[in-house]
LUMKOLDREN-884118 format. One record per residue (C-alpha): residue in three letters; x, y, z. Coordinates in steps of 0.05 Angstrom, whole numbers, plus 5000, padded with zeros to 4 digits. Each point is the difference from the previous one (the first is absolute). Example, Ala and Ser with C-alpha at 12.3 -4.5 7.8 and 13.67 -1.06 7.14 Angstrom:
BEGIN
<rec aa="ALA" u="5246" v="4910" w="5156"/>
<rec aa="SER" u="5027" v="5069" w="4987"/>
//
This chain:
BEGIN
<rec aa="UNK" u="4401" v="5122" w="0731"/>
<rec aa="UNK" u="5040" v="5041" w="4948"/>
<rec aa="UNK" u="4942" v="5047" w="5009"/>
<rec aa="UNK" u="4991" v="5004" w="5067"/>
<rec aa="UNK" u="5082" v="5018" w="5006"/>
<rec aa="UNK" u="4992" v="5048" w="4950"/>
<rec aa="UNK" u="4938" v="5040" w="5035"/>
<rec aa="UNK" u="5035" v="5006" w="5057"/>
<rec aa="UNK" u="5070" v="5029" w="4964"/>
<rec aa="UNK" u="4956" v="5044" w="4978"/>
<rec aa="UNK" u="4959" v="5022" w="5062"/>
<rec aa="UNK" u="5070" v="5006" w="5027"/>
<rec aa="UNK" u="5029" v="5045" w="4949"/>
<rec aa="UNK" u="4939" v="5047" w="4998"/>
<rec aa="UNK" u="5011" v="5000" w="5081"/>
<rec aa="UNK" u="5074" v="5021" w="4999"/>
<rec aa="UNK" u="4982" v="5052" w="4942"/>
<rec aa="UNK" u="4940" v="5031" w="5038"/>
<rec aa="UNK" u="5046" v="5002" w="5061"/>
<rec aa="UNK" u="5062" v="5027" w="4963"/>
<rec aa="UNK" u="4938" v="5056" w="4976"/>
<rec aa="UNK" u="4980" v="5013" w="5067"/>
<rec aa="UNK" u="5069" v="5012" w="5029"/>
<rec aa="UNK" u="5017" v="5039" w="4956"/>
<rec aa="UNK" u="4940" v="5048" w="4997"/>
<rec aa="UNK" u="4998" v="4999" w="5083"/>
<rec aa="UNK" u="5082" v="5026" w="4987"/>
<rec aa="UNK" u="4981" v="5047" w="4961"/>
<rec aa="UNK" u="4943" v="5030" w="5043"/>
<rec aa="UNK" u="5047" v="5002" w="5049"/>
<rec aa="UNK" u="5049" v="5035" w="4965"/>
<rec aa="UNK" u="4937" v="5046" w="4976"/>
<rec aa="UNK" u="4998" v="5019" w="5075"/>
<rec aa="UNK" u="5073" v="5004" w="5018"/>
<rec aa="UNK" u="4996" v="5059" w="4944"/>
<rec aa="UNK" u="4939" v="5027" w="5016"/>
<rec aa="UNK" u="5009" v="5008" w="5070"/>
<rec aa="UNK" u="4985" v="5066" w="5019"/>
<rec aa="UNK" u="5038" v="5033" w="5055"/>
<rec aa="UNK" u="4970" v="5051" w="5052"/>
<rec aa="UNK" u="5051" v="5066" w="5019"/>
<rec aa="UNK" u="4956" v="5042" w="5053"/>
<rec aa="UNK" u="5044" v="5064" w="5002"/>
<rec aa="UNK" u="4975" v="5042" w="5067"/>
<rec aa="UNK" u="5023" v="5076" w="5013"/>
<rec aa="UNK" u="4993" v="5062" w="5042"/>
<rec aa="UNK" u="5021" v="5062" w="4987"/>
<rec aa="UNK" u="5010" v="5072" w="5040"/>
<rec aa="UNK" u="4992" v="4959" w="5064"/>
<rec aa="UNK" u="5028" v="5067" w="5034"/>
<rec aa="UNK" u="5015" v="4964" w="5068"/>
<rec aa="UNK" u="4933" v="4977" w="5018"/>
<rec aa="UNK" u="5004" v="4940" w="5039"/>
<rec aa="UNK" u="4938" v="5014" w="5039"/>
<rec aa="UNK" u="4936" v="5013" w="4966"/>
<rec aa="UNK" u="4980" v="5068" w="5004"/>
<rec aa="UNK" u="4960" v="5029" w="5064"/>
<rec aa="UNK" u="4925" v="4967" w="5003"/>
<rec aa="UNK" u="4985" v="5083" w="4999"/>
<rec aa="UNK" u="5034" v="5010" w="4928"/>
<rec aa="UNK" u="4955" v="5051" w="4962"/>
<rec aa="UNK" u="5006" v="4949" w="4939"/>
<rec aa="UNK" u="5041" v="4932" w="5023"/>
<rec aa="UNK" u="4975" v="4992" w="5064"/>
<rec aa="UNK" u="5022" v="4926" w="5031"/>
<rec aa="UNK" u="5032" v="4982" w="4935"/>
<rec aa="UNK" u="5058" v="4984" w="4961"/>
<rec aa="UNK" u="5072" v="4988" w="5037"/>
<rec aa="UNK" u="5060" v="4957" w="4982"/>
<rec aa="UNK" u="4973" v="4951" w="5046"/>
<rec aa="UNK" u="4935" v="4986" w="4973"/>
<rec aa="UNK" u="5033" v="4998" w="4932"/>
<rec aa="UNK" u="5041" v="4950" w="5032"/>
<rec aa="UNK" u="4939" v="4954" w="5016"/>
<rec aa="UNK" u="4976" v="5001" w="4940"/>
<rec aa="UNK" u="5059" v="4989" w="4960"/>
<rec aa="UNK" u="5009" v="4940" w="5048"/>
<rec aa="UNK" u="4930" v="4973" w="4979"/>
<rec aa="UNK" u="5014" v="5003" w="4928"/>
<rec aa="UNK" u="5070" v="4963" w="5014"/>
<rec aa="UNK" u="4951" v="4945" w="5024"/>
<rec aa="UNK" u="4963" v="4997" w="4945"/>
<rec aa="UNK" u="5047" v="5007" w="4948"/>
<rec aa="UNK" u="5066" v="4968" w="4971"/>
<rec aa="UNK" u="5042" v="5047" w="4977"/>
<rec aa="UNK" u="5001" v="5075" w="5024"/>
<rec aa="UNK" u="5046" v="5053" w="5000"/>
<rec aa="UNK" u="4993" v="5067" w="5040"/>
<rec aa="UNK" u="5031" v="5069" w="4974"/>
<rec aa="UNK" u="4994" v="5066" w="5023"/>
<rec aa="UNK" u="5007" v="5059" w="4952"/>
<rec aa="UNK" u="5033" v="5054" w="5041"/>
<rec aa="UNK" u="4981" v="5046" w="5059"/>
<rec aa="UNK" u="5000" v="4955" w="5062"/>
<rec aa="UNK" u="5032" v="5062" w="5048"/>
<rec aa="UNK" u="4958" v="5060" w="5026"/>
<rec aa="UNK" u="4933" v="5012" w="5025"/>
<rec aa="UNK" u="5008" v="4963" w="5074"/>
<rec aa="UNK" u="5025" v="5022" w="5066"/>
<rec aa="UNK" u="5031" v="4927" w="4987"/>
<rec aa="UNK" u="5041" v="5035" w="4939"/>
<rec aa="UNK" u="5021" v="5057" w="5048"/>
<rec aa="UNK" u="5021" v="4943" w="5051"/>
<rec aa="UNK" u="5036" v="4945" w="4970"/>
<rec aa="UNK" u="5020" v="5040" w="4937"/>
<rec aa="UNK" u="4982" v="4942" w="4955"/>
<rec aa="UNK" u="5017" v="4937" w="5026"/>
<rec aa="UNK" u="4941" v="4972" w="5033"/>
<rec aa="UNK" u="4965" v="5010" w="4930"/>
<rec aa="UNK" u="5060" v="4965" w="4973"/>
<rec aa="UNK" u="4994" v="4939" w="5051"/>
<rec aa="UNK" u="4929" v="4984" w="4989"/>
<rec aa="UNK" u="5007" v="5002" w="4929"/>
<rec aa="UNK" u="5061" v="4958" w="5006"/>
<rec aa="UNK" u="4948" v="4945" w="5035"/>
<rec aa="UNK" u="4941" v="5008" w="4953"/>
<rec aa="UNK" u="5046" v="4983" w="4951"/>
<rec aa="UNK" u="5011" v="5057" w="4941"/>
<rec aa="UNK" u="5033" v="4971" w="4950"/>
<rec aa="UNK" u="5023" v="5072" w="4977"/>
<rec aa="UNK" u="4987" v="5078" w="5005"/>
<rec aa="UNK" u="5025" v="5063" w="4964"/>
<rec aa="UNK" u="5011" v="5061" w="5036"/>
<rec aa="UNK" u="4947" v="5067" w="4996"/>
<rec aa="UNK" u="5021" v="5062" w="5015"/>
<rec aa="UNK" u="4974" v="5001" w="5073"/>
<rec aa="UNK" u="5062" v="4936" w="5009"/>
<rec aa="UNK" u="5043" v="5071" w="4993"/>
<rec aa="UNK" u="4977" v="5036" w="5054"/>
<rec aa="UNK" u="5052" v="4986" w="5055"/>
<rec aa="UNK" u="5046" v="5007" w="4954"/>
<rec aa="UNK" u="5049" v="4936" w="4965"/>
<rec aa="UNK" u="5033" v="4989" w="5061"/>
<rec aa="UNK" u="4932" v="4998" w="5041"/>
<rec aa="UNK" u="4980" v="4949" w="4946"/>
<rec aa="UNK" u="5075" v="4966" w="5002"/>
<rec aa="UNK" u="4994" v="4994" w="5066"/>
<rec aa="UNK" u="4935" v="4947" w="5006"/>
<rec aa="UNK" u="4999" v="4963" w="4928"/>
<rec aa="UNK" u="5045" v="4943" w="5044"/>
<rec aa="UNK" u="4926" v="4997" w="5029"/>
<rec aa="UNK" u="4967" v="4977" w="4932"/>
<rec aa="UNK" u="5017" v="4932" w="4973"/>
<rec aa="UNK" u="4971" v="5016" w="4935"/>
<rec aa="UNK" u="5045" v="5044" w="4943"/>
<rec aa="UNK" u="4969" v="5073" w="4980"/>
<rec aa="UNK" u="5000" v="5004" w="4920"/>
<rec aa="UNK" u="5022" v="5067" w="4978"/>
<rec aa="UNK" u="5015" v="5001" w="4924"/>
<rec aa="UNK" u="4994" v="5073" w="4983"/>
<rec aa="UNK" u="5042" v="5024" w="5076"/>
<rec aa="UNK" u="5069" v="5001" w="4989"/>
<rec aa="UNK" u="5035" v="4993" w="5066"/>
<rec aa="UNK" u="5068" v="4986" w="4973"/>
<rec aa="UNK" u="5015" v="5069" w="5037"/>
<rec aa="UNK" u="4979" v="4987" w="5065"/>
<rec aa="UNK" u="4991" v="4962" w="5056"/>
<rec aa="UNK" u="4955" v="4953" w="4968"/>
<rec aa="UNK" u="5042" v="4978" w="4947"/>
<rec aa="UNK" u="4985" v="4918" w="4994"/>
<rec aa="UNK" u="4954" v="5000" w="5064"/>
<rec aa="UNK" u="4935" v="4997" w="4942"/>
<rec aa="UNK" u="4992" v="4960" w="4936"/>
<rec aa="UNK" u="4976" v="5026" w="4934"/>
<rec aa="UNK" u="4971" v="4928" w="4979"/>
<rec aa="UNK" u="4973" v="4947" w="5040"/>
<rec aa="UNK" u="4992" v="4919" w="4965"/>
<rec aa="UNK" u="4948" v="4956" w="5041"/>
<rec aa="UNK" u="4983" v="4932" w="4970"/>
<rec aa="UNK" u="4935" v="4969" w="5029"/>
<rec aa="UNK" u="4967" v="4934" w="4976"/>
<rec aa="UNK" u="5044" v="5005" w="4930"/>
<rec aa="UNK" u="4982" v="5066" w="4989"/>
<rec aa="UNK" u="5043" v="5056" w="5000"/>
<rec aa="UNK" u="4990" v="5064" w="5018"/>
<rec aa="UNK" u="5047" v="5060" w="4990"/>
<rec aa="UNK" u="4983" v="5072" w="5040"/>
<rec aa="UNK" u="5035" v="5064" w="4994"/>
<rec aa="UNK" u="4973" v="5074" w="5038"/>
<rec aa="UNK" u="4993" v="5074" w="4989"/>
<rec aa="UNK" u="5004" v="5048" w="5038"/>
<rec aa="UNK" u="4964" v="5077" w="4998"/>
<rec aa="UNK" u="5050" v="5052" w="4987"/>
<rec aa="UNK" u="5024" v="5031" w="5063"/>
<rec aa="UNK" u="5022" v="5064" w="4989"/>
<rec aa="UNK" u="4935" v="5054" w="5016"/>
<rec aa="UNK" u="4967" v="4944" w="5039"/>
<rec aa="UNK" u="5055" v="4977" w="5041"/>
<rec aa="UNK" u="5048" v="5041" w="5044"/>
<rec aa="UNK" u="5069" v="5004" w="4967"/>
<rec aa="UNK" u="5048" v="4980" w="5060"/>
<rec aa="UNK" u="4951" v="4936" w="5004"/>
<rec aa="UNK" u="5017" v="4970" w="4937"/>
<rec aa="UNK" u="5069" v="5034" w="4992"/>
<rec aa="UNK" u="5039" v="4977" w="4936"/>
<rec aa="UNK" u="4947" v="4947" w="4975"/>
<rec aa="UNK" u="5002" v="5007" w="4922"/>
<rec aa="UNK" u="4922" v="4993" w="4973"/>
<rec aa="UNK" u="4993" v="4963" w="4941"/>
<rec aa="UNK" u="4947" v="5007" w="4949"/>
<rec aa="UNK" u="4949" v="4947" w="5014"/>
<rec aa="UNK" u="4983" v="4989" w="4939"/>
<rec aa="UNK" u="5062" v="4989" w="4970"/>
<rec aa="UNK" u="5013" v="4954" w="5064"/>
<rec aa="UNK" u="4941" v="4957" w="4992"/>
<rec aa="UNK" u="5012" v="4988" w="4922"/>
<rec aa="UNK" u="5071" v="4981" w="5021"/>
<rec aa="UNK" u="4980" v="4941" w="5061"/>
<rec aa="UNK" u="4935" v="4981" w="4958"/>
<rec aa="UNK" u="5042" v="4985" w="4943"/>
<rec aa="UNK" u="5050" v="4968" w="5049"/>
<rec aa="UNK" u="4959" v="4965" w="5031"/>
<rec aa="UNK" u="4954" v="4962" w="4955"/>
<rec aa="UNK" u="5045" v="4996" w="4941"/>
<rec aa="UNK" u="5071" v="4990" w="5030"/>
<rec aa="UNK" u="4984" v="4966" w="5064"/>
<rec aa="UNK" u="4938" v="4957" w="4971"/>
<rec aa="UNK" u="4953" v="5026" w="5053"/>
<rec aa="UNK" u="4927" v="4973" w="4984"/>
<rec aa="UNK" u="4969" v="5065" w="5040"/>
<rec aa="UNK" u="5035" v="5061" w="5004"/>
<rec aa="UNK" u="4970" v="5048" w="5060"/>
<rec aa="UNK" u="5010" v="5071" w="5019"/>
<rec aa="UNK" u="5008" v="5023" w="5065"/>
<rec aa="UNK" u="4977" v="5082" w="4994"/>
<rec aa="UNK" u="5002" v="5052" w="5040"/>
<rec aa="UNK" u="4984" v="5056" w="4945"/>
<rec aa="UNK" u="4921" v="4992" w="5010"/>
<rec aa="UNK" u="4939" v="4988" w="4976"/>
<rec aa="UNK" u="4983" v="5042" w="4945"/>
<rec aa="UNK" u="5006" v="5080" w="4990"/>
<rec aa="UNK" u="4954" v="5056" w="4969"/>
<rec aa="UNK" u="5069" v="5040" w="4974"/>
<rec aa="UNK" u="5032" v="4938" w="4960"/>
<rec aa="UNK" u="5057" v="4992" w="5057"/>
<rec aa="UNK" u="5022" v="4931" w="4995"/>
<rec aa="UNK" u="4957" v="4946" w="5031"/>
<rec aa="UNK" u="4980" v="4925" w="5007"/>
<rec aa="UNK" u="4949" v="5008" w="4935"/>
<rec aa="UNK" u="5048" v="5043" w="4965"/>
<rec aa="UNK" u="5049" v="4948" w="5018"/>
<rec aa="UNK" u="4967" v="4947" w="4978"/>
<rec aa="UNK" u="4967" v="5030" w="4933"/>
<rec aa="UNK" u="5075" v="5016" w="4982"/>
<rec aa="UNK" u="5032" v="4926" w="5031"/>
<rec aa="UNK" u="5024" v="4947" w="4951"/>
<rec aa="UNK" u="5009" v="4941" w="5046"/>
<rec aa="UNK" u="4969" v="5024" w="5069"/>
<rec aa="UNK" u="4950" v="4940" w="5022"/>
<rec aa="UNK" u="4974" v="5029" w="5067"/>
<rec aa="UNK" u="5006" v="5070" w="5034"/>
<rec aa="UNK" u="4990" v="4997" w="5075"/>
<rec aa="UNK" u="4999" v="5078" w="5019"/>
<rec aa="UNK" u="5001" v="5047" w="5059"/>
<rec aa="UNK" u="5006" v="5066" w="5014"/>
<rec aa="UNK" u="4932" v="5045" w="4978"/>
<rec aa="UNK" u="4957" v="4961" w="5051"/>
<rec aa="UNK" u="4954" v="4963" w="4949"/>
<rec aa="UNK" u="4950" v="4951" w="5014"/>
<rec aa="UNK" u="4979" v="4957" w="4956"/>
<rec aa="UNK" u="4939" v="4947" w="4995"/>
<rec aa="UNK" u="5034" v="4962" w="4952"/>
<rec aa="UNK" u="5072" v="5006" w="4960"/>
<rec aa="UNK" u="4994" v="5027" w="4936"/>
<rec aa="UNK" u="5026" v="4972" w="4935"/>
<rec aa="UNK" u="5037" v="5050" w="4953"/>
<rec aa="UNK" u="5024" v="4993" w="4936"/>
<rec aa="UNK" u="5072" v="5009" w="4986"/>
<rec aa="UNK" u="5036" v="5015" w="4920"/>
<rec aa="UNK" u="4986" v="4935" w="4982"/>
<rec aa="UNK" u="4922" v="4995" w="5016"/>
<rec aa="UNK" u="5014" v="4946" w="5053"/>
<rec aa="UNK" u="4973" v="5005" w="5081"/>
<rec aa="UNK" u="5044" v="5034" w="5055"/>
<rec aa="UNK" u="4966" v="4985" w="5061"/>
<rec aa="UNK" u="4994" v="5063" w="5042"/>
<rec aa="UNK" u="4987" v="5011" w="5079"/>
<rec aa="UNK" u="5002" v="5042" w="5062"/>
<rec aa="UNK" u="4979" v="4984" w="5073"/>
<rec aa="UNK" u="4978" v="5064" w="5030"/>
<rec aa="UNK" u="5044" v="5028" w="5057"/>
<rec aa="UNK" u="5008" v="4982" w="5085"/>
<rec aa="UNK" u="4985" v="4927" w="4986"/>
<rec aa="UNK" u="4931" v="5011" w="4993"/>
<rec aa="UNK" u="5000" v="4958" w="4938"/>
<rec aa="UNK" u="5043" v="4929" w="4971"/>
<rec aa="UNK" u="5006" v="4998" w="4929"/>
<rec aa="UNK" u="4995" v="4934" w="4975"/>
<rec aa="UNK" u="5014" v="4979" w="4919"/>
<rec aa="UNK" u="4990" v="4923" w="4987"/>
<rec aa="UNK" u="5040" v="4970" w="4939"/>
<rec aa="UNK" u="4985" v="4937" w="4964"/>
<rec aa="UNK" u="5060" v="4969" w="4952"/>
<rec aa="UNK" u="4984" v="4942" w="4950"/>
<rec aa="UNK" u="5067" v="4998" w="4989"/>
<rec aa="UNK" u="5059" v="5040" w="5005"/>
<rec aa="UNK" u="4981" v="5039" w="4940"/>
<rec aa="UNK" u="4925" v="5010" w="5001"/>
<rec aa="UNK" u="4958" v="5034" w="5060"/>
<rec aa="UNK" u="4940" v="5006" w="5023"/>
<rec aa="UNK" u="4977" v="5062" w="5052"/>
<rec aa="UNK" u="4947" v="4987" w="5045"/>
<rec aa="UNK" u="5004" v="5067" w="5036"/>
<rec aa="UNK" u="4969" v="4997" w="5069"/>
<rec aa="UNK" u="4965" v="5066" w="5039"/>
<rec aa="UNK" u="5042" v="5040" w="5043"/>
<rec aa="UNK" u="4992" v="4986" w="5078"/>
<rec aa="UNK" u="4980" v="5081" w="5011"/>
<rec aa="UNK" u="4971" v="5042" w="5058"/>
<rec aa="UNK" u="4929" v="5012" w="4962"/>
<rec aa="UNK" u="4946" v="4972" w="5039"/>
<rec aa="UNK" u="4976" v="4954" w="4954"/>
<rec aa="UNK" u="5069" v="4963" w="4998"/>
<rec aa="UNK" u="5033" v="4955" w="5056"/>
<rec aa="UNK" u="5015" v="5047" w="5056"/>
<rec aa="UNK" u="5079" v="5003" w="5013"/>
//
């Protein structure tokens, strides 16, 4: 009997231990996964949009039937679907190139965008060219802020109407942008842009970068750029910009028209990856970058292909 009691005690015990065992290894698999999550961040842009809203005329000698800001529209509506967490930007030059610019000066580029939902823009030089008061007088229309790091409008009628950072937390990752701008004198008339100051961009961007990611704690740091793509002379760029950036994660550009298959990846002082891209011009293209976190410290880029106009590509 004494026996008997005993075997079972001891069944018992070697129950509750293997349980206790199991628990605890199930908690910490669990907690294996809690860490190891990995977050998606699908960052979408356009660039040099240049008041398209319709695509261009079926009898285009090169874009015939495609691009516009609607079809851009669909598609970024599609991804939305499809994906958790997306954020739309547009790096500069959404005026000129429409009767609709001529018409509505601006706004009714400013409205749609508004209802696509851009997260953010910075201004190209073209955003000059009915002047800051032309510009004044239909940024009530966008519900999104214009980052301008390197304009200093403390002189005119713009002063506080943009923002020279923006801070956008999505699924516990945060995300700090700042923009520059081309300089505007010898490209841009001067009683458009009247007292702006320029700033140097490169001084600006080690500035916010620095700000951003070490100060503020942001986990990505992305600029907004309007300087362009890359140039033959060594005039500032994106890839000059980011061979000489510090704490520059992404740069989302504009202004030289560039298409790109694919974003590049560049390496900056430190040998580590700034992820470069450009969407063409007239919305005939929607850059897209996908970003996978680990944790708030470690990433992973997964960078998808550009939605462009080239035949073998979705048709937009």
């Amino acid at each position: 009997m004494e026996e008997f009691k005993f075997s079972n005690r001891r069944s018992f015990i070697k129950k509750i231990v293997f349980g206790s065992l199991s628990i605890t290894f199930l908690n910490s698999f669990t907690f294996l996964k809690k860490r190891d999550k990995i977050k998606k961040i699908t960052i979408l842009h356009t660039n040099d949009i240049h008041s398209h809203i319709d695509s261009f005329p079926e009898n285009h000698s090169k874009y015939g039937g495609r691009g516009g800001i609607r079809k851009i529209a669909s598609l970024i509506k599609k991804i939305r679907s499809k994906e958790e967490n997306v954020l739309l930007i547009d790096a500069g030059d959404i005026f000129q190139g429409t009767p609709y610019f001529n018409k509505y000066k601006g706004s009714l580029e400013l409205k749609i965008m508004s209802q696509m939902g851009y997260l953010a823009s910075t201004m190209g030089n073209h955003d000059f060219d009915n002047g800051l008061n032309g510009f004044d007088n239909v940024l009530h229309h966008a519900n999104f802020p214009f980052i301008c790091s390197n304009y200093d409008f403390s002189d005119t009628i713009l002063k506080n109407k943009t923002v020279k950072f923006l801070i956008n937390e999505i699924d516990g990752i945060k995300i700090g942008f700042f923009g520059l701008g081309i300089k505007l004198e010898g490209l841009v008339d001067k009683k458009c842009f009247e007292n702006t100051k320029y700033l140097d961009p490169v001084k600006t961007s080690e500035y916010w970068a620095e700000e951003l990611k070490i100060k503020k704690k942001c986990d990505l740091v992305v600029c907004i750029s309007h300087l362009g793509h890359y140039y033959n002379d060594g005039k500032i760029s994106d890839i000059l910009l980011a061979k000489q950036s510090k704490h520059i994660d992404v740069i989302i550009g504009g202004h030289t028209h560039t298409f790109l298959n694919k974003a590049k990846f560049i390496k900056n002082i430190e040998n580590k990856d700034v992820i470069v891209n450009q969407a063409g011009w007239g919305a005939l293209a929607l850059g897209r970058i996908d970003l996978k976190f680990t944790n708030k410290n470690k990433r992973i880029d997964e960078l998808s292909s550009n939605e462009i106009h080239k035949k073998n590509y979705a048709k937009i």
